[in-house]
One Martini backbone bead per residue (centre of mass of N, CA, C, O) as a GRO file, in nm:
protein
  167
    1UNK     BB    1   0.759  -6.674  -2.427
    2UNK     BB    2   0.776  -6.365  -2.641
    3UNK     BB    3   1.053  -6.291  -2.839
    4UNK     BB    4   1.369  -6.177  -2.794
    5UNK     BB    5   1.642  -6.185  -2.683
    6UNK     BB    6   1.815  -6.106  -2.440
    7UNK     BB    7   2.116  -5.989  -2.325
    8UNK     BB    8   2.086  -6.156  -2.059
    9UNK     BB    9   2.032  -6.426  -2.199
   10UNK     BB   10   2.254  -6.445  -2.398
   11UNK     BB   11   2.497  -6.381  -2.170
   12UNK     BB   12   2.405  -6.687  -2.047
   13UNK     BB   13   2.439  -6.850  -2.256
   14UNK     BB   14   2.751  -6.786  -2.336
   15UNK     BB   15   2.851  -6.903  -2.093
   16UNK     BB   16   2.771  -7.202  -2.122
   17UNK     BB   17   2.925  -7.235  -2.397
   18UNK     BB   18   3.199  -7.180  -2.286
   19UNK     BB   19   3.226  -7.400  -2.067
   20UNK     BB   20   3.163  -7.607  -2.331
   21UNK     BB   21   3.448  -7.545  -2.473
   22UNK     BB   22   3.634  -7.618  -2.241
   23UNK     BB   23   3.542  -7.916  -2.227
   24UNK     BB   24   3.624  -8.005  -2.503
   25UNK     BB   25   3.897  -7.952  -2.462
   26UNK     BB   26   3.957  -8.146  -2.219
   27UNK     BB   27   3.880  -8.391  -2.439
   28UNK     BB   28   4.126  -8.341  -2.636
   29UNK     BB   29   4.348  -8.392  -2.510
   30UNK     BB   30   4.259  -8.678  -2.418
   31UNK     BB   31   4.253  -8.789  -2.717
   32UNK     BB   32   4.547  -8.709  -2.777
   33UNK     BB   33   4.626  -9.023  -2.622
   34UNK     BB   34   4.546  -9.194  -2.785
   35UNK     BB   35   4.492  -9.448  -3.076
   36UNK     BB   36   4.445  -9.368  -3.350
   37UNK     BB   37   4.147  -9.474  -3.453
   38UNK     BB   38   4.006  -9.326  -3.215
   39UNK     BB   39   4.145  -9.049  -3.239
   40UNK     BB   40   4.028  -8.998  -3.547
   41UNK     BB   41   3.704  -9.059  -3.484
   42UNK     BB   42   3.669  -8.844  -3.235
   43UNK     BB   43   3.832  -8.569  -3.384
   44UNK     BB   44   3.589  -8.534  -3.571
   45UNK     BB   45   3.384  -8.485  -3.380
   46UNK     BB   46   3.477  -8.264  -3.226
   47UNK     BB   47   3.465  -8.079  -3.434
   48UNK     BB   48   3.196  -8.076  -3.511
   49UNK     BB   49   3.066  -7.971  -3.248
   50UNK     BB   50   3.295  -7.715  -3.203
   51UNK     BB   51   3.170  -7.576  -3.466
   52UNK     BB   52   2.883  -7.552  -3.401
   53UNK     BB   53   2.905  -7.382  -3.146
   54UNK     BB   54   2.989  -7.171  -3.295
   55UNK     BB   55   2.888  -7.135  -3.607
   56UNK     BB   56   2.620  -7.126  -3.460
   57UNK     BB   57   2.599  -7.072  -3.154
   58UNK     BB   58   2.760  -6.809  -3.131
   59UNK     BB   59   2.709  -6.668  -3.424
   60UNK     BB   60   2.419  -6.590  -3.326
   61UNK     BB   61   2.477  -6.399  -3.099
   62UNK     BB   62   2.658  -6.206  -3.234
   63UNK     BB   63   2.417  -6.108  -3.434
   64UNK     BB   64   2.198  -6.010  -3.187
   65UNK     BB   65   2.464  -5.963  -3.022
   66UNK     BB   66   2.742  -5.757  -3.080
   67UNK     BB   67   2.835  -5.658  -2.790
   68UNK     BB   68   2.936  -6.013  -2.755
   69UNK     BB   69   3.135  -6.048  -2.903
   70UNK     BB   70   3.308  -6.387  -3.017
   71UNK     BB   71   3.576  -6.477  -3.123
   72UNK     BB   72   3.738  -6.772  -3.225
   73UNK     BB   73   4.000  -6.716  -3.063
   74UNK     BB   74   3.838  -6.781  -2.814
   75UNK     BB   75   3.793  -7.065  -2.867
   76UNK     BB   76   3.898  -7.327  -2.776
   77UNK     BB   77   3.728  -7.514  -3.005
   78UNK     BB   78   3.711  -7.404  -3.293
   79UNK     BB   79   3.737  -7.622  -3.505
   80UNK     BB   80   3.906  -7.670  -3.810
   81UNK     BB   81   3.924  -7.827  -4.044
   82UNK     BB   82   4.205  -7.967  -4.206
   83UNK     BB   83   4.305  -8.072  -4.492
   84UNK     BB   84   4.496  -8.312  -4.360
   85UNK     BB   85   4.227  -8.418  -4.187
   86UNK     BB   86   4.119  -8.526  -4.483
   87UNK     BB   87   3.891  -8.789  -4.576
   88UNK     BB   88   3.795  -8.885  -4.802
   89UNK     BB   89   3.563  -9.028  -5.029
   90UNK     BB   90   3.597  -9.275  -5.251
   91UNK     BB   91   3.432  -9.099  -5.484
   92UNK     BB   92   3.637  -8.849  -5.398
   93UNK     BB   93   3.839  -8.653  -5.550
   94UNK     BB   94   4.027  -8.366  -5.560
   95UNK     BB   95   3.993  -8.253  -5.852
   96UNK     BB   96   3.681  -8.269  -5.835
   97UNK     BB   97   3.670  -8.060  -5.567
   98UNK     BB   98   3.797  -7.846  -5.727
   99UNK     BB   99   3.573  -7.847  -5.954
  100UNK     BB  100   3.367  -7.741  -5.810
  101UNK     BB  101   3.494  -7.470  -5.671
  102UNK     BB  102   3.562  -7.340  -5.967
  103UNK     BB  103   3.269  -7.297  -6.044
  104UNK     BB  104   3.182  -7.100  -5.833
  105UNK     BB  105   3.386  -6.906  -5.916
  106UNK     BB  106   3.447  -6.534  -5.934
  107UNK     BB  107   3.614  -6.259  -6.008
  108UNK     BB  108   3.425  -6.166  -5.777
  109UNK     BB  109   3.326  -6.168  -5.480
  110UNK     BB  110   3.246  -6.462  -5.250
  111UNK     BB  111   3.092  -6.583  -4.990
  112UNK     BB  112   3.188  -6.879  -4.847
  113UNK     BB  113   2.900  -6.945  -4.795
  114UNK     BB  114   2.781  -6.907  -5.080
  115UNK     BB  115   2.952  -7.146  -5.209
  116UNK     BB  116   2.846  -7.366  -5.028
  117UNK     BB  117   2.595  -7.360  -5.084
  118UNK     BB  118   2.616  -7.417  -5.379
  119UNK     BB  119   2.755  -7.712  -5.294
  120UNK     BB  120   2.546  -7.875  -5.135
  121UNK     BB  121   2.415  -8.079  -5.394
  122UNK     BB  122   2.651  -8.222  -5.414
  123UNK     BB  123   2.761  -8.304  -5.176
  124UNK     BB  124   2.520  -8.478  -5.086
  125UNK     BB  125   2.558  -8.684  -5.337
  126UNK     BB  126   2.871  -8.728  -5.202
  127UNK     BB  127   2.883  -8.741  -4.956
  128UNK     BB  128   3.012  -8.431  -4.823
  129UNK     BB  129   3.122  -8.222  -4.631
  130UNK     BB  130   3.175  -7.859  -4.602
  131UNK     BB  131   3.423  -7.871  -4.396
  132UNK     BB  132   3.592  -7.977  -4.650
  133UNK     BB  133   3.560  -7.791  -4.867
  134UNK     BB  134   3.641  -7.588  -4.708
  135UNK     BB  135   3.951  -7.709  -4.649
  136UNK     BB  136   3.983  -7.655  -4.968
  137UNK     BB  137   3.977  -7.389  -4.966
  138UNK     BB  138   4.202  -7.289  -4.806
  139UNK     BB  139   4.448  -7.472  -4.924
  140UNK     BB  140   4.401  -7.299  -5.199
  141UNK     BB  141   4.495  -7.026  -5.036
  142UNK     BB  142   4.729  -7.118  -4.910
  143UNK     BB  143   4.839  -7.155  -5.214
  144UNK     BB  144   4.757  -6.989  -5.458
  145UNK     BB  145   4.462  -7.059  -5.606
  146UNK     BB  146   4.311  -6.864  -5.439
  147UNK     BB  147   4.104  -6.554  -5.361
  148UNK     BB  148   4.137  -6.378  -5.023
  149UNK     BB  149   3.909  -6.225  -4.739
  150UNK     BB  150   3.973  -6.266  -4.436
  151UNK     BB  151   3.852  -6.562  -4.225
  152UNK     BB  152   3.809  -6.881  -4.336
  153UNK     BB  153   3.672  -6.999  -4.062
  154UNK     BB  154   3.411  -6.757  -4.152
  155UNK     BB  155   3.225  -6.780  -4.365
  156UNK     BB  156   3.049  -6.500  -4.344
  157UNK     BB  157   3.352  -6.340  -4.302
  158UNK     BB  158   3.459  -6.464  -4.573
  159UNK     BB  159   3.623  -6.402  -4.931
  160UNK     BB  160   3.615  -6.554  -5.249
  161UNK     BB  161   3.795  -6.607  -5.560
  162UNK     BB  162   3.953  -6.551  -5.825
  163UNK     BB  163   4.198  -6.505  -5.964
  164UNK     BB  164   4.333  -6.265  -6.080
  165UNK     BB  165   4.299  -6.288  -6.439
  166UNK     BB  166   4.142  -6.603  -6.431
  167UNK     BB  167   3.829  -6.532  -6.585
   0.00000   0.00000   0.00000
């Protein structure tokens, strides 16, 4: 078969992604009664999981066919990593991730997408994921140190800058 996705096709492929997002939920659940290690071991990786979920694949649906669209709010797994859940990786401390951050931003709004866009070839060199990037660019938005609209946990459809004044 060739061509685009119909929209019967797309509204059955999301039908079953809200359901394994549903399975999901009730993994964490589970997970979440864990003992530490396996816990926080886990819950990393389930939030990989249900980021993609959403952001690759439920967001391209969304894209595709927007009369479809499912928002973040409705997905019950959609986790988005917080600063609080990340552990950086030995090579890289905080100050460092700060500055790689305020390099990319600029006193205009700049996609949040292409902020992480930009910084993923430093991210690769630091074995980095773009998701802990995203959750330290959140943490630094809801301290009043970088400006920000939109809903920061859907990267496409929200942007960041520096603070007035500050370029």
């Amino acid at each position: 078969m060739t061509g685009r996705m119909t929209r019967a096709q797309a509204k059955e492929i999301q039908r079953h992604l809200l359901a394994a997002s549903r399975a999901l939920e009730r993994a964490g659940a589970v997970i979440a009664d864990l003992g530490e290690p396996d816990r926080r071991a886990l819950t990393g990786r389930l939030a990989d999981v249900s980021s993609q979920l959403y952001f690759d694949l439920l967001e391209y649906i969304n894209e595709e066919h927007p009369e479809l669209t499912v928002w973040l709010e409705a997905v019950p797994t959609a986790h988005v990593l917080s600063w609080d859940e990340v552990v950086l990786p030995p090579a890289v401390a905080e100050p460092e991730l700060d500055e790689l951050i305020f390099s990319l931003l600029k006193p205009d709004w700049r996609k949040t997408a292409m902020i992480l866009a930009m910084a993923s070839p430093r991210c690769e060199e630091l074995a980095l994921s773009l998701k802990i990037v995203a959750a330290r660019i959140r943490a630094l938005a809801e301290a009043g140190r970088i400006d920000h609209q939109g809903d920061l946990r859907r990267w496409r459809a929200s942007e960041v800058r520096l603070m007035p004044g500050k370029g």
